[in-house]
N, C-alpha and C positions, 0 to 999 in steps of 0.2 A: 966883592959884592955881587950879587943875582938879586935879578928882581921876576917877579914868579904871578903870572895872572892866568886865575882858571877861568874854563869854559866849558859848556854841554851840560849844564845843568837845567830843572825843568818840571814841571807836570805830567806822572806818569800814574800808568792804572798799577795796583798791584800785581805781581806777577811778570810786568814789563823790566824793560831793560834801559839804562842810558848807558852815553862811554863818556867820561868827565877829560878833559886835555886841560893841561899846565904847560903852559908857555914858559920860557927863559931866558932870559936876554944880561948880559954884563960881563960875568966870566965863566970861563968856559965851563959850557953846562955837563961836560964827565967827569967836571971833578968834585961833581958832589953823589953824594947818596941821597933817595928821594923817599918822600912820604905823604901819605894821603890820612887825613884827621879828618875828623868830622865832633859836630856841636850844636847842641840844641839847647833851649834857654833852660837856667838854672843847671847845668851839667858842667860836669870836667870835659876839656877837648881829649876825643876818643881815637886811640889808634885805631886804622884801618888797613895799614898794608906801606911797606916799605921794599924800596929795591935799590939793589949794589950799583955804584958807579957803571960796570959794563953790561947788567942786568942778568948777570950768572947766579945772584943770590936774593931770595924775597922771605919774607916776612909777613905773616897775616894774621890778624884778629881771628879769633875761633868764629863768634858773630859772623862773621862773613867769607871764611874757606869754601868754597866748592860752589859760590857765590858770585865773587869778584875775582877780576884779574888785573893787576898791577904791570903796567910796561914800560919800556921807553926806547925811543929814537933817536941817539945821543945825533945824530948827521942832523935833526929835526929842532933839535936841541927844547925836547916836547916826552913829557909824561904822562900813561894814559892810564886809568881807571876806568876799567869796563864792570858793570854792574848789571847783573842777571836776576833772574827772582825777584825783583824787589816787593818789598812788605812796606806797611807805614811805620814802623820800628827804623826802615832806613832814613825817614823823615829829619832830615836835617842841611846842617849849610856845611859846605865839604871842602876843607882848605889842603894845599898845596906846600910844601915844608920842603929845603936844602939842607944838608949836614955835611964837615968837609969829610970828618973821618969815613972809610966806605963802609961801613956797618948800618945796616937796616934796623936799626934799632927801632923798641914801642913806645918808649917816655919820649913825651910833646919837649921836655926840658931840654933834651939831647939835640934837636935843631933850634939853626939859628936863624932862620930865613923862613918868611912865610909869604902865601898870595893873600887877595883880600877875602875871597870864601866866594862859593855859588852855590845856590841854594836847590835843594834834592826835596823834591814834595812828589809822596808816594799817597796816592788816593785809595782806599777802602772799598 
């Protein structure tokens, strides 16, 4: 088991920036591959970026290439989502996901572990 709680989430102007951090605590936080979703009401939860156990392979939503950057600190046992540009389209609550196998996959189905969500409010 891992158990997974985000943080840096917030009130930001358009065009600003957050970095969102996921905590890990239980087992050892390299042995999983990590993901960052997001969901807003009445919607399916949205890929947004995944990364490899050692952090050599990522995975991103078109939505948001050239946009965000996906990290991690496996010594920190801490996953970051840094978020540039942002629009009120990024307006949502932004969760945290573990998967054992190390593929960065985009299906929400594919992980098994989730944090509780932090919520991303992008102002106009």
């Amino acid at each position: 088991q891992v158990q997974l709680v985000e943080s840096g989430g917030g009130l930001v102007q358009a065009g600003g920036s957050l970095r969102l951090s996921c905590a890990a605590s239980g087992r050892t936080f390299s042995s999983y591959a990590m993901g960052w979703f997001r969901q807003t009401p009445g919607k399916e939860r949205e890929f947004i970026a995944a990364i490899s156990r050692s952090g050599s392979s990522t995975n991103y939503a078109d939505s948001v290439k050239g946009r965000f950057t996906i990290s991690r600190d496996n010594a920190k046992n801490t996953v970051y989502l840094q978020m540039n540009s942002l629009n009120p389209e990024d307006t949502a609550v932004y969760y945290c996901a573990a998967r054992v196998l190390d593929i960065p996959t985009m299906f929400t189905f594919q992980y098994s572990y989730w944090g509780q969500g932090t919520q991303v409010t992008v102002s106009s």
